[in-house]
N, C-alpha and C positions, 0 to 999 in steps of 0.2 A: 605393496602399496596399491590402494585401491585409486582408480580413478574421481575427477571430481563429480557428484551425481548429476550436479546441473549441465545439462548441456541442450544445445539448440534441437536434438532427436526428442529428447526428455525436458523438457520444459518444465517447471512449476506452474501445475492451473489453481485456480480458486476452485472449491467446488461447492462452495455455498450461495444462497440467492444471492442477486446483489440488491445494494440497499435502493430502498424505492426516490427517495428524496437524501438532498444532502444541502447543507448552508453551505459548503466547501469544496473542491474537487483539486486536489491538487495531480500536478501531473509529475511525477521523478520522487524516486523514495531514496536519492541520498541524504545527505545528513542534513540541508537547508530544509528538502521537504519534509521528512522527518521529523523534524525540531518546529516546526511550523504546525504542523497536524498536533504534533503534543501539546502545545501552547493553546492553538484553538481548542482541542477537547479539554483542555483542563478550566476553559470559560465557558461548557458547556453549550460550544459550536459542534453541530453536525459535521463531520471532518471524510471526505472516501478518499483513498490514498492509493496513485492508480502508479503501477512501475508501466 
């Protein structure tokens, strides 16, 4: 069994630009912000979704 890959050594980065402007900034990507960000993008709100 292989260990889990995320870990605080190994971190997930982003490694693309970040967006320059946003109508939204939420902060926590559990399932409220989540389901928030989807709601807003789907009425064609600028949405950045920051864990």
């Amino acid at each position: 069994m292989t260990a889990f890959p995320i870990t605080e050594a190994m971190p997930i980065q982003f490694g693309g630009p970040l967006p320059g402007a946003a109508d939204v900034v939420i902060i926590g990507g559990g399932i409220i912000g989540v389901t928030t960000a989807l709601f807003l993008a789907r009425r064609n709100i600028s949405v950045t979704l920051v864990e």
